[in-house]
Structure formats: structure tokens, C-alpha cells
Backbone as JSON Lines, residues from 0, in Angstrom:
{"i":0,"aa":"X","n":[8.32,36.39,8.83],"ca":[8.37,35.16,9.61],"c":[9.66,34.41,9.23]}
{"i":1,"aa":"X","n":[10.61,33.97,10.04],"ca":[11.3,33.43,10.22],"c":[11.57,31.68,9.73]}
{"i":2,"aa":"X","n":[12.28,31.04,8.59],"ca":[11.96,29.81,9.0],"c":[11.86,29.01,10.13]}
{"i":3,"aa":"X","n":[12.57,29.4,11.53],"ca":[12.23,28.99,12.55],"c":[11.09,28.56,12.73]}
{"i":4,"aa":"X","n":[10.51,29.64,12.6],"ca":[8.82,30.12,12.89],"c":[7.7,29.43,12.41]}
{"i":5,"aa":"X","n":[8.2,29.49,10.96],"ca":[7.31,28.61,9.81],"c":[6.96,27.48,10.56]}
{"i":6,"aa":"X","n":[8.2,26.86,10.28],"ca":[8.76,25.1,11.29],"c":[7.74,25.22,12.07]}
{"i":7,"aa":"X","n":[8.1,25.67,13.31],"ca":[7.22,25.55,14.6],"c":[5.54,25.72,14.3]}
{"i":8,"aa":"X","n":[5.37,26.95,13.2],"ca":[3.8,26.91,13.35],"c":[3.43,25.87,12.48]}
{"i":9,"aa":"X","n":[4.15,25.07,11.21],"ca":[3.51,24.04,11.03],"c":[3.56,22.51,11.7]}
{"i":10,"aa":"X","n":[4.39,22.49,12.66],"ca":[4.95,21.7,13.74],"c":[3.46,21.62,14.46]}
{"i":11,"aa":"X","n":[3.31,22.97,15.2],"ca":[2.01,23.36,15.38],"c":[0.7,22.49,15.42]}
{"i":12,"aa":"X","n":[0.74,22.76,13.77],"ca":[-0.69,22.86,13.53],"c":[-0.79,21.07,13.34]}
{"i":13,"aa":"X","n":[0.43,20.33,13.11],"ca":[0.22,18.78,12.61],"c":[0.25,18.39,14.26]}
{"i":14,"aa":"X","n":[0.52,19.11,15.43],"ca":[-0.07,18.14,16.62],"c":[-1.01,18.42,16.87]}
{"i":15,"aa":"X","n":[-1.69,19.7,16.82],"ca":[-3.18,19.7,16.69],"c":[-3.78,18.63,15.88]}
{"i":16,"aa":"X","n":[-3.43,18.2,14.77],"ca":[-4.22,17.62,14.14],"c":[-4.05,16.22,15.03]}
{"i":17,"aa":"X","n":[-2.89,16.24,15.39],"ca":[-3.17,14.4,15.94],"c":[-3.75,14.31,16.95]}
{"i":18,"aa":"X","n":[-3.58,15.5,18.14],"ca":[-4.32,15.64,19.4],"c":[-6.09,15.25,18.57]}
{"i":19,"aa":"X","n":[-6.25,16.03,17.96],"ca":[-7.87,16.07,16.88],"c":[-7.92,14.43,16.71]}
{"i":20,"aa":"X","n":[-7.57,14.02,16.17],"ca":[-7.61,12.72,15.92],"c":[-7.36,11.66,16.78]}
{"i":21,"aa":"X","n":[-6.33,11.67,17.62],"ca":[-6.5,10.84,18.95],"c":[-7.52,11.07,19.17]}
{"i":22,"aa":"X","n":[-8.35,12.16,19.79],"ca":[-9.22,12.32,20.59],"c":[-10.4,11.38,19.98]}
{"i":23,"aa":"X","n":[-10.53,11.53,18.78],"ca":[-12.14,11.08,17.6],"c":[-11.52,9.61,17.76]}
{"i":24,"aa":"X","n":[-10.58,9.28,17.62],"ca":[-9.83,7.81,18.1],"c":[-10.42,7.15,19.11]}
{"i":25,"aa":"X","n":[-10.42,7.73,20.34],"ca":[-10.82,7.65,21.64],"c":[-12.09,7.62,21.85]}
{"i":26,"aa":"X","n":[-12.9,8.54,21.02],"ca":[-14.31,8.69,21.45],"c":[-14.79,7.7,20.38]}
{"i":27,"aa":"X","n":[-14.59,7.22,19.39],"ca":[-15.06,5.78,18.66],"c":[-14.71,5.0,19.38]}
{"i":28,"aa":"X","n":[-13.82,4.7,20.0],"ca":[-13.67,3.31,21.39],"c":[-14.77,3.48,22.19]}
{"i":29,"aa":"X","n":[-14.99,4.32,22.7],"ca":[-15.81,4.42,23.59],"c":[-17.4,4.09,23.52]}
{"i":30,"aa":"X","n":[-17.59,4.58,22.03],"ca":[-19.09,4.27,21.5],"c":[-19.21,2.86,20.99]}
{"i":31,"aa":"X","n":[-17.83,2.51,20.79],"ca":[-17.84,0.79,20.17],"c":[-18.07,0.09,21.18]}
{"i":32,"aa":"X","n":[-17.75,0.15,22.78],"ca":[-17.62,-0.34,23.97],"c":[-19.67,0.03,24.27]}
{"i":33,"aa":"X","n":[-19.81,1.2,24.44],"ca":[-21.14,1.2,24.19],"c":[-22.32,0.31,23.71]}
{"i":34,"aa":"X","n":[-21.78,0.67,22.2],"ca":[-22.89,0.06,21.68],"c":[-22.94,-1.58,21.31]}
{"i":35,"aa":"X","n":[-21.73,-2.45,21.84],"ca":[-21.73,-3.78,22.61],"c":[-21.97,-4.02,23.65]}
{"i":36,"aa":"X","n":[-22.16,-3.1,24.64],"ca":[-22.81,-3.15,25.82],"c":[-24.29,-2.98,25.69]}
{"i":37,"aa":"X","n":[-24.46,-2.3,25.4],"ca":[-25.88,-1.85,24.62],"c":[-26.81,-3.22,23.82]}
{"i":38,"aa":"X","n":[-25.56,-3.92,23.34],"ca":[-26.29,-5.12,22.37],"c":[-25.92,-6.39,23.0]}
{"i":39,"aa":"X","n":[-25.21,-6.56,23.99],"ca":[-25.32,-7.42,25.01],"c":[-26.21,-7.61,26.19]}
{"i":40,"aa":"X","n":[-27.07,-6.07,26.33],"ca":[-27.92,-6.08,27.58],"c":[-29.19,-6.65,27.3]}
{"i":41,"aa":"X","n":[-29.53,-6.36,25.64],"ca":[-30.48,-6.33,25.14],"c":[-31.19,-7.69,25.66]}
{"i":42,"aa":"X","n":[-32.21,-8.2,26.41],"ca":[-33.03,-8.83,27.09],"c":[-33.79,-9.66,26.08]}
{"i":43,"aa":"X","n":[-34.19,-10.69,26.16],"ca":[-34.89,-11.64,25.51],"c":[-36.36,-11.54,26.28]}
{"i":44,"aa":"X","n":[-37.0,-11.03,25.13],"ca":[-38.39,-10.99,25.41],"c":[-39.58,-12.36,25.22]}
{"i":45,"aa":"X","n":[-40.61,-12.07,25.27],"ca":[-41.35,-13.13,24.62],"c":[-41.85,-12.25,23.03]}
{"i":46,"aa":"X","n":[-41.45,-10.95,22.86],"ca":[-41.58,-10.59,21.48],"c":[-40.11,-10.72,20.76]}
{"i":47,"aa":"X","n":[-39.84,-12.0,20.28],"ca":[-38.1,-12.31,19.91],"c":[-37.96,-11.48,19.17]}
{"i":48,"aa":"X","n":[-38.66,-10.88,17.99],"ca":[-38.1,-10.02,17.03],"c":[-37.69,-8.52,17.69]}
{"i":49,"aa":"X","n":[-38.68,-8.58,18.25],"ca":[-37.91,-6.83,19.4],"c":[-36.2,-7.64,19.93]}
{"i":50,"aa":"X","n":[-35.96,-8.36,20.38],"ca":[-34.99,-9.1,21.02],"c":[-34.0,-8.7,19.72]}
{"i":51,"aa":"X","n":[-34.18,-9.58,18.57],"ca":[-33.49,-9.71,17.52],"c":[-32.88,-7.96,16.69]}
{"i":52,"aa":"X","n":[-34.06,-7.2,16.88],"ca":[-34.01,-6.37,16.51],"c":[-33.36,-5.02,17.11]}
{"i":53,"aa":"X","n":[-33.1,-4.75,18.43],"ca":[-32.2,-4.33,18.96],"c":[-31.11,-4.78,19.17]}
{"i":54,"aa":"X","n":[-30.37,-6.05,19.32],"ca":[-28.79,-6.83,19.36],"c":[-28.43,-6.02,18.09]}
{"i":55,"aa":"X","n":[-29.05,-6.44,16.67],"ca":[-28.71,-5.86,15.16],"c":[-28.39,-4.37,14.87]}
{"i":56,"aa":"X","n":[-29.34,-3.59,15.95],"ca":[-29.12,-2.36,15.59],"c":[-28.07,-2.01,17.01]}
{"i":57,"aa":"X","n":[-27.49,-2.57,17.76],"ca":[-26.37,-2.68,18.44],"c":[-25.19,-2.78,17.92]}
{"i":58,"aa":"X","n":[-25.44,-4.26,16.56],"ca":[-24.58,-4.48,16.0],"c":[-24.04,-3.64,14.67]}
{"i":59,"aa":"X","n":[-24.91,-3.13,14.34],"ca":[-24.8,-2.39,13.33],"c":[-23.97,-0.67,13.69]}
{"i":60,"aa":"X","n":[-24.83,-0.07,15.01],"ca":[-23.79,1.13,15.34],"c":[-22.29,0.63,16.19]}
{"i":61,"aa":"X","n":[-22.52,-0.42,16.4],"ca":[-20.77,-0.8,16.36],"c":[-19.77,-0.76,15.33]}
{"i":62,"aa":"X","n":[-20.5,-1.69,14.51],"ca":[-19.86,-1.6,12.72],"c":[-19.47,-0.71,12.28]}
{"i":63,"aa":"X","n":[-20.69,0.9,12.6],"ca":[-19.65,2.1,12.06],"c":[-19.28,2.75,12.96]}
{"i":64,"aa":"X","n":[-19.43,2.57,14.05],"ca":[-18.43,3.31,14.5],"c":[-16.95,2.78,14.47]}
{"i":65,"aa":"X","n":[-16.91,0.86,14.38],"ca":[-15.53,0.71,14.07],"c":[-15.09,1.33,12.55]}
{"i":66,"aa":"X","n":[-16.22,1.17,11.61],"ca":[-15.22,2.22,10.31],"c":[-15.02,3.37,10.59]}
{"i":67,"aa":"X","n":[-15.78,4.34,11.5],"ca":[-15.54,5.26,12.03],"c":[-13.56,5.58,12.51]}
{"i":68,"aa":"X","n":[-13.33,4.63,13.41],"ca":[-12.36,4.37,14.16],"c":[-11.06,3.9,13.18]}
{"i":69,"aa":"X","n":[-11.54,3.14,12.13],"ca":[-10.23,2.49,11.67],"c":[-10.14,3.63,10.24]}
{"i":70,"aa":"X","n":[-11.04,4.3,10.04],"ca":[-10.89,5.79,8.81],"c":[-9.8,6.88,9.75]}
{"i":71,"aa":"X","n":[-10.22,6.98,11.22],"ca":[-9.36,7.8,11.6],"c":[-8.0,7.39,12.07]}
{"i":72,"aa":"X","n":[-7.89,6.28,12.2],"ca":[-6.27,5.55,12.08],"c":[-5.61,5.78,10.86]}
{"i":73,"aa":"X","n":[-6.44,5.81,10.09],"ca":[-5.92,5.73,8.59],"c":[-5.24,7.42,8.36]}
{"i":74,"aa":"X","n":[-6.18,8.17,8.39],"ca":[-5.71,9.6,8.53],"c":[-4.65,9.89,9.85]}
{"i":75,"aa":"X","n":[-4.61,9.38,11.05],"ca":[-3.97,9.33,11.86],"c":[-2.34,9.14,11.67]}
{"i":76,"aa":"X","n":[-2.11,7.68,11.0],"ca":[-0.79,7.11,10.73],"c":[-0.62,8.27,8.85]}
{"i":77,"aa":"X","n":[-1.28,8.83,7.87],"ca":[-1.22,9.59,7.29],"c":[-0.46,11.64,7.89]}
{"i":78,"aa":"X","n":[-1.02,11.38,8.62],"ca":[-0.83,12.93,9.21],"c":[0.6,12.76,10.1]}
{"i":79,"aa":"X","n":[1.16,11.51,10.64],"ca":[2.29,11.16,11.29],"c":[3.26,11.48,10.17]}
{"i":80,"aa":"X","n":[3.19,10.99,8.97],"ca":[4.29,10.53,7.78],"c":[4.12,12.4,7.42]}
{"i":81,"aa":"X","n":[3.92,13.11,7.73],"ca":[3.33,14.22,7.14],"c":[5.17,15.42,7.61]}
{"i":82,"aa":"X","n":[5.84,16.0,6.34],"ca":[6.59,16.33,7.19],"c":[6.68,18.12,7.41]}
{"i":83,"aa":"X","n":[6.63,18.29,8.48],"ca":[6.99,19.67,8.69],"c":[7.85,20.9,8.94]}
{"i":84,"aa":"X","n":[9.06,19.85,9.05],"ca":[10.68,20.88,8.97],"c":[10.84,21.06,8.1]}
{"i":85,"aa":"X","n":[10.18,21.16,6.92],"ca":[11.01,20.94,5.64],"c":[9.42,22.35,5.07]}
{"i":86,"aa":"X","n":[10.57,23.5,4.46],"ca":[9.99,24.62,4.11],"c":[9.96,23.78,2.87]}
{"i":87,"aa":"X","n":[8.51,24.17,1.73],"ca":[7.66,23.63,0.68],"c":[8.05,25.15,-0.15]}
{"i":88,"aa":"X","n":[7.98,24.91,-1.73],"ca":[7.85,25.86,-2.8],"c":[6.62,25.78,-3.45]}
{"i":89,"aa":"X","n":[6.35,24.2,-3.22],"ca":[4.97,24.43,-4.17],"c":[4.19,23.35,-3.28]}
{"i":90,"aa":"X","n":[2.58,23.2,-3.21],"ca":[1.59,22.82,-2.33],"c":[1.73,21.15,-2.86]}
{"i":91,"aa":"X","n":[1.87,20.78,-1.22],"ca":[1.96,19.31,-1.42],"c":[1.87,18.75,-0.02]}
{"i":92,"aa":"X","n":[1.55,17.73,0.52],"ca":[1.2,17.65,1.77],"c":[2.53,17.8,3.14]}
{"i":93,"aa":"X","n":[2.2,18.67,3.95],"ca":[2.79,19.18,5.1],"c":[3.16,20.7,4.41]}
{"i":94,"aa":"X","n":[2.56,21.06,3.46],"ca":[2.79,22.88,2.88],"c":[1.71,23.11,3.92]}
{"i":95,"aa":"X","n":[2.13,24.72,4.02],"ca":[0.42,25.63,4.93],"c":[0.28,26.75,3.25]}
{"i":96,"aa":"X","n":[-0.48,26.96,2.59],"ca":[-0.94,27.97,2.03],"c":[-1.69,29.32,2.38]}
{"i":97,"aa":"X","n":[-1.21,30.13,2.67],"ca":[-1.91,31.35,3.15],"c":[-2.55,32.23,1.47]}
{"i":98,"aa":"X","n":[-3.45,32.49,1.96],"ca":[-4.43,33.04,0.67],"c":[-5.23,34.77,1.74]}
{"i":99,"aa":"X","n":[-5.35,35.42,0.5],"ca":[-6.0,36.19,1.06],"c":[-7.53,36.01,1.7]}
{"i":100,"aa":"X","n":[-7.94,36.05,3.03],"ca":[-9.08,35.29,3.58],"c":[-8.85,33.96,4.18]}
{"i":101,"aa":"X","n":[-8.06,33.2,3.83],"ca":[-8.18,32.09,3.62],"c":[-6.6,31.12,4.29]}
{"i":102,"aa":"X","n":[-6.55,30.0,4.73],"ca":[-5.7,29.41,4.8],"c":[-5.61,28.34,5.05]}
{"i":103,"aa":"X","n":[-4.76,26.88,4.04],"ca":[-5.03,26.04,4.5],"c":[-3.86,25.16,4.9]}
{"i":104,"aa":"X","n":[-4.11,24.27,5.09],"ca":[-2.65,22.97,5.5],"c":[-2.88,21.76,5.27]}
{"i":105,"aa":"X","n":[-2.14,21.36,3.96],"ca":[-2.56,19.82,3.59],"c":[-1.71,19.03,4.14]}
{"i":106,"aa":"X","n":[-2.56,18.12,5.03],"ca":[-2.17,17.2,6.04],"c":[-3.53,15.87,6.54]}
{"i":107,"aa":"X","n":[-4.16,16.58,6.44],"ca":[-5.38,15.5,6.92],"c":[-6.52,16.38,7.22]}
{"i":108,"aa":"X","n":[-7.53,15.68,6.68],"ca":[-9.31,16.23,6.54],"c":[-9.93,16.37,7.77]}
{"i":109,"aa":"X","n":[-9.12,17.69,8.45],"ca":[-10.15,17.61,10.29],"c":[-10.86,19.18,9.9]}
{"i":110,"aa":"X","n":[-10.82,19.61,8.15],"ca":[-11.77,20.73,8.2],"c":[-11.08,22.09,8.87]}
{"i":111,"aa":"X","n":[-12.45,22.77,9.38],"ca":[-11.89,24.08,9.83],"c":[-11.28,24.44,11.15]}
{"i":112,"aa":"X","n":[-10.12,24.3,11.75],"ca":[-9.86,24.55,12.85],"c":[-9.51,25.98,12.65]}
{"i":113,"aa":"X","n":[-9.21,26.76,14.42],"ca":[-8.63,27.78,15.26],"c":[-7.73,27.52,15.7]}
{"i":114,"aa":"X","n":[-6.42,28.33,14.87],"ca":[-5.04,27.97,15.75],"c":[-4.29,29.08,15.86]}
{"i":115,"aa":"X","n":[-4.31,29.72,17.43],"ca":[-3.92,30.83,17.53],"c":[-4.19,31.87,17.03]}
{"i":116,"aa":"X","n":[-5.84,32.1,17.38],"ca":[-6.89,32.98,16.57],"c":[-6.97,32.99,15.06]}
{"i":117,"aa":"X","n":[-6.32,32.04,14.64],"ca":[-5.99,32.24,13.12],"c":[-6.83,31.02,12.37]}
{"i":118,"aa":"X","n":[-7.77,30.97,11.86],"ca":[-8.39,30.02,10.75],"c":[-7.94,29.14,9.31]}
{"i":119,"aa":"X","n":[-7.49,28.2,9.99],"ca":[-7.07,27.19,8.99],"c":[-7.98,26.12,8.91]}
{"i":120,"aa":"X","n":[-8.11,25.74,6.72],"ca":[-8.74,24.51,6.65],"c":[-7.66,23.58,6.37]}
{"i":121,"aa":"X","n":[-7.83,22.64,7.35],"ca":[-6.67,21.05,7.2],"c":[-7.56,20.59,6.32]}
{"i":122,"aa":"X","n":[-6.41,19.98,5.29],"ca":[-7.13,19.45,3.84],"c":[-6.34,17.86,4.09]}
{"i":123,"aa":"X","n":[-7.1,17.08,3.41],"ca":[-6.6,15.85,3.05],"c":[-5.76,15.96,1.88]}
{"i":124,"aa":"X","n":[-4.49,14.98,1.97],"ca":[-3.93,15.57,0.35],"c":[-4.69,14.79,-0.74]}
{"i":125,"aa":"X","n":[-6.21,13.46,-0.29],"ca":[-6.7,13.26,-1.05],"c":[-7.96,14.06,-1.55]}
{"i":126,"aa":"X","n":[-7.88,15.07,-0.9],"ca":[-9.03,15.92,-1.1],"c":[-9.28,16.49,-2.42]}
{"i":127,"aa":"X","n":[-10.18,16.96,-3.1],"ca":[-10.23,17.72,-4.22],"c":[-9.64,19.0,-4.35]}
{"i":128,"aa":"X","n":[-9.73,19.44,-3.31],"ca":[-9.04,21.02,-3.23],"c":[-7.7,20.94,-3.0]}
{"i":129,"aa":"X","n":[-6.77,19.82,-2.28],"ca":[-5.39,19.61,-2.42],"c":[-5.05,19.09,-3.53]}
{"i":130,"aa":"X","n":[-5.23,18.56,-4.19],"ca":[-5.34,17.78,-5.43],"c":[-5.29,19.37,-6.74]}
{"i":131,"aa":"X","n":[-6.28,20.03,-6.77],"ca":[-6.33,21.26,-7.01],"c":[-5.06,22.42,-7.03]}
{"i":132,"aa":"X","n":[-4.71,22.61,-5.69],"ca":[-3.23,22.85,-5.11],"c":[-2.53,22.5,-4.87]}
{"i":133,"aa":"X","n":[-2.19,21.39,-5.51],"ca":[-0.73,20.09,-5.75],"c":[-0.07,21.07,-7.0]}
{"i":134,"aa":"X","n":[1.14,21.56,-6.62],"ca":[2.25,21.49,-7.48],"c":[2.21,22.97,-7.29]}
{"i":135,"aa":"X","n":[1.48,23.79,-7.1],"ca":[1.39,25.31,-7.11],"c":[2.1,25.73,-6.4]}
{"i":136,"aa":"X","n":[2.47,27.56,-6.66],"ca":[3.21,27.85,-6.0],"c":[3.21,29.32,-5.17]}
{"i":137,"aa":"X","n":[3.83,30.12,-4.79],"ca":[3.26,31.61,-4.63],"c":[2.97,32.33,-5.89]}
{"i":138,"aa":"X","n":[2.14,33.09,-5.87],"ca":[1.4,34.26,-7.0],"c":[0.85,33.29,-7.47]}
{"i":139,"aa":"X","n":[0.92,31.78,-7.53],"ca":[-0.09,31.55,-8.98],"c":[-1.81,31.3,-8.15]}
{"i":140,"aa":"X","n":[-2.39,31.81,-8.81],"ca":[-4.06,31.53,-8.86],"c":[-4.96,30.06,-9.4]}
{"i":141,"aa":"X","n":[-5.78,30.03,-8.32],"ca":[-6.61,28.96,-8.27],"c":[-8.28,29.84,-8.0]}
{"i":142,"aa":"X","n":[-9.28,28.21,-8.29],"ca":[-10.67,28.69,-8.28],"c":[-11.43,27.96,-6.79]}
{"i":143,"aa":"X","n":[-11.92,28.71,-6.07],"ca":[-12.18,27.92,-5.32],"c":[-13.81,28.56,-4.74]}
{"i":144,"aa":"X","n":[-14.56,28.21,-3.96],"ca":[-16.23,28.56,-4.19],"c":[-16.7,29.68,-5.01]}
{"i":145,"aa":"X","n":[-15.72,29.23,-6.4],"ca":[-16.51,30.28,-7.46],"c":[-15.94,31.74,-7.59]}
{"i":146,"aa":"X","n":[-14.83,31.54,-6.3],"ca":[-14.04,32.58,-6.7],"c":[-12.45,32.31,-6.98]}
{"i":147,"aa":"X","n":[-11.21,33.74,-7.76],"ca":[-9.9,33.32,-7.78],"c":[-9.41,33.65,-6.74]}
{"i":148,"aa":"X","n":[-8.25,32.67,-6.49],"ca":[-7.67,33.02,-5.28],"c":[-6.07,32.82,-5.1]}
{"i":149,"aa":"X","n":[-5.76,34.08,-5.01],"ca":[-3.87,34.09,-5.21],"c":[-3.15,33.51,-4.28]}
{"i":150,"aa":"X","n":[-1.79,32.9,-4.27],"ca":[-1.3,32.15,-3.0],"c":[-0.11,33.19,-2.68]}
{"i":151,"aa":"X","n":[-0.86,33.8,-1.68],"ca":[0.38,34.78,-0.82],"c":[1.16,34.35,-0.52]}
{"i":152,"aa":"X","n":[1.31,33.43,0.14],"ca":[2.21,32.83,0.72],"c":[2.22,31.25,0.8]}
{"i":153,"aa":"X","n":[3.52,30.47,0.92],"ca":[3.47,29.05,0.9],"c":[4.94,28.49,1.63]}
{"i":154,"aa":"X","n":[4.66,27.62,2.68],"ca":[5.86,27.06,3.09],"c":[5.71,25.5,3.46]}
């Protein structure tokens, strides 16, 4: 693979991640818009505590879904600062690590994606397992669900 190549597939994989994250962006607006609609419709009964008691639980799945919303801004404007022209020697956020089985890209916590039939876990670089693979480099070995695992490759 080409550094060209590298570039582009980790170019790649960090707009996936923001497309990923816009989107969870978008769909917490939507449930926040919801579930104030939801707690605005809520009808005044002659049983007030039913009254009282649905606005609250209106108000309450608003609440997380706004932490919902402002956690993925946070990772959002994180995964922006993230850089990917720049070929890596040792694992640090915007590296991809290829492992035998295994591959990941520390950039932001969207888990296991499919990119171009190929299985990558996007790690947070606050994650335990980036944190883990901070500073490493090719050949050296790490432990990871109990097993070792060599770093074939790293850019």
C-alpha cells in the first residue's frame, strides 16, 4: 500500500466516522423535538399526578437525550481535530493499527464498523484499549480479550 493509499483509507474511515456521528447528531434532535412535544401535549387531567407525571418523564427523556446529543458533539468536534495525512510510527490518535484478525483506528468510540468489507474497531483515544496502544509500534505486542496480539502494521 502506497502512502497515497494509507492517506485516503484513513481519510476514509474519519468521514465515516463523522457521517456516523452527524447522523446520531441528527437523530438526538429529533427525539429532543419529540420528547418536548410529547411533554407539551401531555393533557391535564382531573388525576394531576398522571398530568405531573408524564410532562417529568417527557422531561427527563429530553435531558438525555440532550446529553446524548452534546456527548456526540464532543466526540464529533474530537474526531474533526483528528489528523489523517500524516503517516503515524507509533499508535496515537488518527493511527489505523492492523493486527492479525483485528483492526483498529483511534479516532472516536463509534465501535465496530464495515469499511470496504473490511472490519474496523474506531477507538476513542480516551478509551482503555487506545490508552493501551498509545506509543506502540509495529512488531511490538499487546493483550487484548485475554489474548497477545502483534501490530502488523501501523500508519
Amino acid at each position: 500500500m502506497t502512502i497515497q493509499e494509507m492517506i485516503a483509507f484513513k481519510t476514509n474511515l474519519k468521514n465515516t466516522g463523522l457521517a456516523l456521528i452527524n447522523k446520531r447528531i441528527e437523530l438526538a434532535k429529533q427525539m429532543i423535538a419529540n420528547a418536548q412535544e410529547a411533554a407539551n401535549n401531555e393533557e391535564k387531567s382531573s388525576a394531576g399526578d398522571k398530568y405531573e407525571t408524564g410532562r417529568a418523564m417527557g422531561h427527563l427523556e429530553k435531558d438525555m437525550h440532550s446529553r446524548q446529543q452534546e456527548e456526540n458533539k464532543l466526540e464529533l468536534d474530537r474526531l474533526q481535530k483528528v489528523n489523517t495525512e500524516k503517516i503515524y510510527t507509533t499508535a496515537q490518535p488518527g493511527s489505523f493499527i492492523n493486527c492479525k484478525g483485528q483492526s483498529f483506528f483511534i479516532a472516536a468510540g463509534l465501535g465496530k464498523q464495515t469499511i470496504n468489507e473490511e472490519t474496523v474497531f474506531f477507538l476513542s483515544p480516551l478509551s482503555p484499549l487506545a490508552k493501551l496502544l498509545h506509543g506502540k509500534k509495529e512488531g511490538d505486542t499487546f493483550f487484548f480479550n485475554k489474548e497477545e496480539r502483534i501490530i502488523l502494521t501501523l500508519y
